[in-house]
Every structure is written in C-alpha cells, then in structure tokens.
FIKOLZA-1660 file (N, C-alpha, C; in steps of 0.1 Angstrom, whole numbers, plus 5000, padded with zeros to 4 digits):
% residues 147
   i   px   py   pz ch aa at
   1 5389 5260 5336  A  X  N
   1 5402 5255 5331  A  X CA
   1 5400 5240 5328  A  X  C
   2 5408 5235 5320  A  X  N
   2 5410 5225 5316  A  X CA
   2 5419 5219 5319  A  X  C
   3 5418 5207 5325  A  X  N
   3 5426 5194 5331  A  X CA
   3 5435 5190 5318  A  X  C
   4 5447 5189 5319  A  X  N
   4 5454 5177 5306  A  X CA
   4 5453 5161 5322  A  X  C
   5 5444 5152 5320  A  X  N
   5 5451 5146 5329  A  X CA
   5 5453 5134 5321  A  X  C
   6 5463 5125 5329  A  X  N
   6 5468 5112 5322  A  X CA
   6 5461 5102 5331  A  X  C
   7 5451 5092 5314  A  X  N
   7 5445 5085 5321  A  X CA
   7 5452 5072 5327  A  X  C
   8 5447 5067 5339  A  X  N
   8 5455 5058 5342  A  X CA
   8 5453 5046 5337  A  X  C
   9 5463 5036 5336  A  X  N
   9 5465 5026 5323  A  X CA
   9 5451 5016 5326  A  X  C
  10 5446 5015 5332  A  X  N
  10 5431 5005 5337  A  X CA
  10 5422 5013 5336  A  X  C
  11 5421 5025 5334  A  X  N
  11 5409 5038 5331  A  X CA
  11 5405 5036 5318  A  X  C
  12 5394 5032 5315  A  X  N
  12 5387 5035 5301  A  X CA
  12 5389 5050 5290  A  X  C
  13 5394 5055 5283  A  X  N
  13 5393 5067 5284  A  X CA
  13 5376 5072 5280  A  X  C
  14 5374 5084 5277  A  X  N
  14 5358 5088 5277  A  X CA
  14 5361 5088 5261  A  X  C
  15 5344 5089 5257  A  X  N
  15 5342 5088 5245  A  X CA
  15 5340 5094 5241  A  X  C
  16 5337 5100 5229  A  X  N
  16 5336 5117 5224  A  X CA
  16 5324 5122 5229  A  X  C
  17 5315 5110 5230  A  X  N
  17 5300 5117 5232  A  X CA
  17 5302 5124 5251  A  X  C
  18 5309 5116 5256  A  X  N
  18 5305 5122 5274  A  X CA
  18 5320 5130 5269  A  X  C
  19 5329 5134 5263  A  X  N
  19 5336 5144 5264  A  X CA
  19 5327 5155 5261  A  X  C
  20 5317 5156 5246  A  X  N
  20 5311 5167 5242  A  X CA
  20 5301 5171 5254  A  X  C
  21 5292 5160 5260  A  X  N
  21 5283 5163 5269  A  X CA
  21 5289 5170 5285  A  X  C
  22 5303 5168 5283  A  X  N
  22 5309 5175 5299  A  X CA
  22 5310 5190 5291  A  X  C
  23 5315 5195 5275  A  X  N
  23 5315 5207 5273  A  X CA
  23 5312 5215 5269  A  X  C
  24 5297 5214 5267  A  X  N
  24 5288 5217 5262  A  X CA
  24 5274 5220 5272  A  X  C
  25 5268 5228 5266  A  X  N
  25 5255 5233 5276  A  X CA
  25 5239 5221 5270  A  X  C
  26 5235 5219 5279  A  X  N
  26 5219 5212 5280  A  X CA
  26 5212 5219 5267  A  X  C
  27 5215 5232 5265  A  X  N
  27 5203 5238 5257  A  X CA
  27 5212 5238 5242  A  X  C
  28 5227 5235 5242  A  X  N
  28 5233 5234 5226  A  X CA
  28 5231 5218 5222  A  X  C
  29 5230 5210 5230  A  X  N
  29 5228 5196 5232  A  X CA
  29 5220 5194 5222  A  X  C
  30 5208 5199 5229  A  X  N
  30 5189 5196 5225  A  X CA
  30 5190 5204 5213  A  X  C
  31 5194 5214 5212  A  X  N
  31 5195 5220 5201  A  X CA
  31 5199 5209 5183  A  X  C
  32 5213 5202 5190  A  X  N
  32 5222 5193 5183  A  X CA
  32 5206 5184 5180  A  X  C
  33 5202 5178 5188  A  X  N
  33 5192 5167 5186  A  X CA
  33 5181 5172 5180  A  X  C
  34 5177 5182 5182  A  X  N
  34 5164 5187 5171  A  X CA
  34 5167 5187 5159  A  X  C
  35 5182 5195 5156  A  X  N
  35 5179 5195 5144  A  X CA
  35 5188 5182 5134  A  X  C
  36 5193 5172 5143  A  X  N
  36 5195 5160 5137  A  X CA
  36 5185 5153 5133  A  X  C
  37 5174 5154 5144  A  X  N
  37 5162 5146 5143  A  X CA
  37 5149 5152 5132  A  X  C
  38 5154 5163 5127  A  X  N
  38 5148 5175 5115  A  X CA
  38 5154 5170 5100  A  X  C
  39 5161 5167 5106  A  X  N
  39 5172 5161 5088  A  X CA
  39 5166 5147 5089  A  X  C
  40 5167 5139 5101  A  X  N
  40 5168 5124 5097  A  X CA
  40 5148 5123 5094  A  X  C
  41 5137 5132 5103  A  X  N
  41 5130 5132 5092  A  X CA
  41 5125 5130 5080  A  X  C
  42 5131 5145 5073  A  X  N
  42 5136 5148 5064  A  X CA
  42 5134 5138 5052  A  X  C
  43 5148 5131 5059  A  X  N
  43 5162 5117 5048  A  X CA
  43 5145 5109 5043  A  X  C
  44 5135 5108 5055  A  X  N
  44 5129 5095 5057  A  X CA
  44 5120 5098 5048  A  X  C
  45 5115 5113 5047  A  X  N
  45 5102 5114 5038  A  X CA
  45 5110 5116 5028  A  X  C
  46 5118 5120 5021  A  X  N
  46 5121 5116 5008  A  X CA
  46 5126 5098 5006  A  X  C
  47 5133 5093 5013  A  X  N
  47 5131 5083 5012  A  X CA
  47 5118 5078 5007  A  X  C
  48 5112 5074 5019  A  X  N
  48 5094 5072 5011  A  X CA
  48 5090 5078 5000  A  X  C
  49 5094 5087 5000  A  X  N
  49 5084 5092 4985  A  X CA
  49 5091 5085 4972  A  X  C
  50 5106 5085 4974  A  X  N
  50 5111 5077 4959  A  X CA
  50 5104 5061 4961  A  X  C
  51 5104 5051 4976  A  X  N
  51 5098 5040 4972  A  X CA
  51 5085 5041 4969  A  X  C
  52 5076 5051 4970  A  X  N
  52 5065 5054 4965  A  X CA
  52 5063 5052 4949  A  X  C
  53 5074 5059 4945  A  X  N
  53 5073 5065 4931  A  X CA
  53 5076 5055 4921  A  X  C
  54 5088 5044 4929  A  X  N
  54 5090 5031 4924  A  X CA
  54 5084 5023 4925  A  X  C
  55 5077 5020 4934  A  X  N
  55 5065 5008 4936  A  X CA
  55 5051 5014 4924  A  X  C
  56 5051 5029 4928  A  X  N
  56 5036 5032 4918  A  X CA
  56 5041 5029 4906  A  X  C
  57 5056 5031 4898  A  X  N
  57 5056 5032 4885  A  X CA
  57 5054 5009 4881  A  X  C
  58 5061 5002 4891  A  X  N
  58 5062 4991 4891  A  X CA
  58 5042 4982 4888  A  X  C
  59 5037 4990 4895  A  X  N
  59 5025 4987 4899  A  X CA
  59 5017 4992 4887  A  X  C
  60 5020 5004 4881  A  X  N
  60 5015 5005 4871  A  X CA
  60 5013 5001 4856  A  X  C
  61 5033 4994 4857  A  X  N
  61 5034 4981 4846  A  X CA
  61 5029 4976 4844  A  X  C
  62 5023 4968 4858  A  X  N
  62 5011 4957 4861  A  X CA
  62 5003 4955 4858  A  X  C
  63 4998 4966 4863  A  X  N
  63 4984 4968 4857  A  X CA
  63 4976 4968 4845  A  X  C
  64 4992 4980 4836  A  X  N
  64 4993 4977 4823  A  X CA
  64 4986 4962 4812  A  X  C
  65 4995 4954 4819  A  X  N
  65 5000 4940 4814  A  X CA
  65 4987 4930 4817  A  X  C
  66 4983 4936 4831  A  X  N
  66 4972 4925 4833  A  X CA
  66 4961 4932 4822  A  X  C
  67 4957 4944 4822  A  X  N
  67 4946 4947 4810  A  X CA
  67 4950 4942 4798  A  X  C
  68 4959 4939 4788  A  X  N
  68 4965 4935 4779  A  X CA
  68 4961 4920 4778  A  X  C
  69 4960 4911 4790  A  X  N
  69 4958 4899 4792  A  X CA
  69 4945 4898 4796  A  X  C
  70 4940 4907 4800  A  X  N
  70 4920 4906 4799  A  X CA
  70 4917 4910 4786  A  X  C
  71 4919 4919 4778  A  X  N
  71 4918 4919 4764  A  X CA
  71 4919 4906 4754  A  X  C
  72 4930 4903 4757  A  X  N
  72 4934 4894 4748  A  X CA
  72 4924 4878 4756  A  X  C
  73 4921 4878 4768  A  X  N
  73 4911 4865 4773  A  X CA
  73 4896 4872 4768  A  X  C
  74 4895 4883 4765  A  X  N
  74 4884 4886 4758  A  X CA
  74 4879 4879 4746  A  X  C
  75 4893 4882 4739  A  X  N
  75 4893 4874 4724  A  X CA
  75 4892 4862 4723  A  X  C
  76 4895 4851 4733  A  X  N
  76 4895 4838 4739  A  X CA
  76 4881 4835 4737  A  X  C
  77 4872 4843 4743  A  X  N
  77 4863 4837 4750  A  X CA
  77 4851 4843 4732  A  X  C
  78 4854 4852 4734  A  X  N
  78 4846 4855 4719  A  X CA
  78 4847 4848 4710  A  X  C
  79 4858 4849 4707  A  X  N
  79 4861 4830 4694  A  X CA
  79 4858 4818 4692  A  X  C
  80 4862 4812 4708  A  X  N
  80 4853 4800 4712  A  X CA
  80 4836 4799 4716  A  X  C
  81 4835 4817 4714  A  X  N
  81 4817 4814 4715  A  X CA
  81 4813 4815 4700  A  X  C
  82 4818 4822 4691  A  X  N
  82 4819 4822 4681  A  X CA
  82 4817 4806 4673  A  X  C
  83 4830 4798 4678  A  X  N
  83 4829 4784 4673  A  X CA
  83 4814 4778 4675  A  X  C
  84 4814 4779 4691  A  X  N
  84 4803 4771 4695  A  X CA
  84 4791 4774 4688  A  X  C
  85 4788 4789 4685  A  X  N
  85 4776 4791 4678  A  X CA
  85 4779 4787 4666  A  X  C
  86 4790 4785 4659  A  X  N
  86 4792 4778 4641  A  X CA
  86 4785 4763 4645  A  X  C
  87 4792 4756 4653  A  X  N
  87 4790 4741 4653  A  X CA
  87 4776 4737 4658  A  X  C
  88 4775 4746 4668  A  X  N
  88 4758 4742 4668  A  X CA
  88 4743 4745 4656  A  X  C
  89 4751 4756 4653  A  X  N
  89 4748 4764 4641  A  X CA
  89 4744 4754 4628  A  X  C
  90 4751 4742 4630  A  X  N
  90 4755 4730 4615  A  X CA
  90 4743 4722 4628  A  X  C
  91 4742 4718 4637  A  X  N
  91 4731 4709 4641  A  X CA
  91 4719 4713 4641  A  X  C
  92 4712 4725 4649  A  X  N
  92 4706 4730 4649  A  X CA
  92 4697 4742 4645  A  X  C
  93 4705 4748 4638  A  X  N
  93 4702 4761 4630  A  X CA
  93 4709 4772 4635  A  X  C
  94 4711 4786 4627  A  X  N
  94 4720 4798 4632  A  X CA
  94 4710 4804 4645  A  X  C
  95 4697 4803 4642  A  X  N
  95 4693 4812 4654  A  X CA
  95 4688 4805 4667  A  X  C
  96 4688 4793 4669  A  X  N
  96 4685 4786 4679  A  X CA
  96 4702 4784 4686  A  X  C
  97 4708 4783 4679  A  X  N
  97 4725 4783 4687  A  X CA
  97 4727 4791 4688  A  X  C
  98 4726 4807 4684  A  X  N
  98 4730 4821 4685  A  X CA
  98 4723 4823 4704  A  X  C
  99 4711 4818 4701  A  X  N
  99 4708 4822 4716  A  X CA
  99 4703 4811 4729  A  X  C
 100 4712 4801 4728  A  X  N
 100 4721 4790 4734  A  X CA
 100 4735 4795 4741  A  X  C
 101 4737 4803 4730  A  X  N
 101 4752 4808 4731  A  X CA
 101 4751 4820 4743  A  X  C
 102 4741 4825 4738  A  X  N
 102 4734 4841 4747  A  X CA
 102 4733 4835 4759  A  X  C
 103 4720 4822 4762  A  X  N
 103 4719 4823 4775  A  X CA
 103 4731 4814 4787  A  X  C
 104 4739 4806 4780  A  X  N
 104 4752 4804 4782  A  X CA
 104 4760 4817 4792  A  X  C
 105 4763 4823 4783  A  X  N
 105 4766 4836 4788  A  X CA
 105 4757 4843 4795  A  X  C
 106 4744 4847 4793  A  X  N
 106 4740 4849 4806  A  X CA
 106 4738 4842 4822  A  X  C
 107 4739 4831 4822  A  X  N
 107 4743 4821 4831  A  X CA
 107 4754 4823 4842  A  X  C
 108 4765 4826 4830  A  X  N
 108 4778 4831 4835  A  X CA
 108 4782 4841 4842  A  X  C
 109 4776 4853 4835  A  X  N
 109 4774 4863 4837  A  X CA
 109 4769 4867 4850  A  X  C
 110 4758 4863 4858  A  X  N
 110 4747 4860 4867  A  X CA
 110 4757 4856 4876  A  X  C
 111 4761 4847 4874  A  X  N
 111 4770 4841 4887  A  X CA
 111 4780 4845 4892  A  X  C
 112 4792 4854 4880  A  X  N
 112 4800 4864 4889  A  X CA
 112 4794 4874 4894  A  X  C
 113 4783 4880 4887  A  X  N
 113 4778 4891 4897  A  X CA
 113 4774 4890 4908  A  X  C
 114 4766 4875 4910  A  X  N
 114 4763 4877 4926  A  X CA
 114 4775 4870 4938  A  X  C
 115 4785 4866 4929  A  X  N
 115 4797 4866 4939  A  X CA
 115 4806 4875 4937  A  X  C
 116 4806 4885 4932  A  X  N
 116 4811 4897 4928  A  X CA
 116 4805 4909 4942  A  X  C
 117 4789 4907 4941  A  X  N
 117 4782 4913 4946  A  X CA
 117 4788 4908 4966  A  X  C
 118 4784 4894 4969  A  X  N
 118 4789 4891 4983  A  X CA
 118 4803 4896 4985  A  X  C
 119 4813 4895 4975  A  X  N
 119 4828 4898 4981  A  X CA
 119 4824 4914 4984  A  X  C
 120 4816 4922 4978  A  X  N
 120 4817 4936 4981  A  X CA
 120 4811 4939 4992  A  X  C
 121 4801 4933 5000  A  X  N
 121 4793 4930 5008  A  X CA
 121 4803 4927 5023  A  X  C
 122 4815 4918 5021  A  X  N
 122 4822 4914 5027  A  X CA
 122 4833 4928 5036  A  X  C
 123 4832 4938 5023  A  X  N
 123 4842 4945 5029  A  X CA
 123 4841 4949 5041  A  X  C
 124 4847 4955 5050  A  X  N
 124 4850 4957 5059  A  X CA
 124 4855 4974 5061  A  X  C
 125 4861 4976 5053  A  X  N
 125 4868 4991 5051  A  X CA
 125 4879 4990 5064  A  X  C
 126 4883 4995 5073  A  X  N
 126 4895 4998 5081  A  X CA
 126 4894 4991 5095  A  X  C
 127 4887 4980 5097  A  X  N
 127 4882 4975 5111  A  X CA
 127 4890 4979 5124  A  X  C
 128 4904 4978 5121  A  X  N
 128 4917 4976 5128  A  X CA
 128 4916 4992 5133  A  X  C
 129 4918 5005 5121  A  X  N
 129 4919 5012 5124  A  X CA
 129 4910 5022 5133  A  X  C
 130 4896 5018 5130  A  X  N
 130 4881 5024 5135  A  X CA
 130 4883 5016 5146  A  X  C
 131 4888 5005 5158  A  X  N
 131 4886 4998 5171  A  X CA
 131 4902 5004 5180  A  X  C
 132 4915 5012 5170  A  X  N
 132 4922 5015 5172  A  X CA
 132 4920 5029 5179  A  X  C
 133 4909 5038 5170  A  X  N
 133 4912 5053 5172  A  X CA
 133 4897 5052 5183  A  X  C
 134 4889 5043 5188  A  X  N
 134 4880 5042 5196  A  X CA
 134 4883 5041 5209  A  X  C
 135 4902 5040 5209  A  X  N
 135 4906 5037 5220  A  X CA
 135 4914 5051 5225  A  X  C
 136 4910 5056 5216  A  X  N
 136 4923 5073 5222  A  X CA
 136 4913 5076 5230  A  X  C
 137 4919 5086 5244  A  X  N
 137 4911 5089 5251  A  X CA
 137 4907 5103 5251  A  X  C
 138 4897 5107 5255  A  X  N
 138 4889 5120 5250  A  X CA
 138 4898 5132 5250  A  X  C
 139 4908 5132 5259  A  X  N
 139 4917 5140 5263  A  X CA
 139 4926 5145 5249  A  X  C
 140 4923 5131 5241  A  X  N
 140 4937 5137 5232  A  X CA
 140 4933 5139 5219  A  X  C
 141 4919 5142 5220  A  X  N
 141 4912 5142 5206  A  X CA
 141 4907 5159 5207  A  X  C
 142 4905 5161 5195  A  X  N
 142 4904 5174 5192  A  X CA
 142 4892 5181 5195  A  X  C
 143 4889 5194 5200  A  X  N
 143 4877 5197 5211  A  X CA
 143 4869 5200 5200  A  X  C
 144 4856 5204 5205  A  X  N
 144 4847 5211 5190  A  X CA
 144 4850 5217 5186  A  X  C
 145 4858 5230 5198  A  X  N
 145 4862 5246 5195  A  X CA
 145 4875 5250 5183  A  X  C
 146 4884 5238 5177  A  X  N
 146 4893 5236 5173  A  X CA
 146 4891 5236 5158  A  X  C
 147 4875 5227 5156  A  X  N
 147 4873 5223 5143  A  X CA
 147 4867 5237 5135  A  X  C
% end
C-alpha cells in the first residue's frame, strides 16, 4: 500500500528519481540503464560518423585546392627555368644553358630527396600506442586458443 503522506514543511520532498527507484524493481532499473546506455551509444556513433563525413568531405576540398596550387607552382617553376635557359641561352649558347638549367635542377632535386628520405626515416608509426598496449596484462589479452 501506498502512503499519501504530507511532507512536512522543512522536508525536502523526493525527487522523481528516488521515487522511481523506491517503485520499481533492481532488475527494471538496470534494464532502464542498458537500454538508455544502447541508444546513447547509438546517438554517439552516428554522431561520429556525420563529423567524419564532414571533416572527410572538408579535407577533401583541401586537398583538392592544394593540388591545383602544386600544378599551377609547377608552371612557376617551368617558366622561370624556361627564362633562365633563354637568357643564358643569349650569353652562352642554347646547349651549354639547357644543361646548367638541368644540373640546377638536379641539385635541387637531390636535396629534397635526401631530406625527404630522413623525415621518413624519422617516423615512428604509433610509439604511444605500441608502450600503451605493452602494458595490458597477460590476463586480458587474448589466449592462442581464441585466435
């Protein structure tokens, strides 16, 4: 049976949650929280996936835009080799500036690749994560008989 009682004027009254939890059972409770905790899930993986979907399409703009601007510094750099080989071209001759111009560029060439070469050298791949999972203990990793 249920009490009507009158709370007394200095009594806090209860709040819905410790009303529901006085009438209600342990096992409808947990029940409530599973499957709140199944939705709110849920909310979160679709959440992520649309800022996924907006950051990839953002990122992809990018990408876009920066190839457009390597293209176009392509043309930069071809034109003004271009000049250089006209002008040296009037001092020197076309084929003595043609490959001035060449080894110029191979010069250049040479030198991003071997600091191209160290930054790859440098990587590391997941450090954080490979000194992270070296710390789980044997107990909670998966046995041979599982794989």
């Amino acid at each position: 049976m249920t009490e009507n009682r009158v709370p007394d004027p200095g009594q806090v009254p209860p709040t819905r949650a410790e009303v529901k939890a006085e009438n209600e059972s342990l096992g409808d409770l947990l029940s409530e929280v599973s499957r709140d905790l199944s939705v709110l899930m849920r909310q979160e993986l679709e959440l992520a996936k649309a800022e996924l979907k907006e950051s990839g399409t953002r990122a992809g703009k990018g990408v876009g835009m920066m190839v457009g601007a390597a293209i176009a510094g392509h043309f930069v750099l071809l034109f003004l080799s271009i000049g250089l080989w006209d002008a040296l071209g009037a001092l020197i001759g076309w084929g003595w500036s043609a490959v001035i111009v060449a080894v110029i560029w191979a010069i250049i060439g040479a030198i991003l690749f071997a600091v191209g070469k160290k930054q790859m050298k440098a990587i590391q791949g997941m450090p954080r994560t490979t000194e992270s999972v070296k710390k789980i203990p044997e107990t909670l990793k998966p046995s041979e008989e599982a794989r």
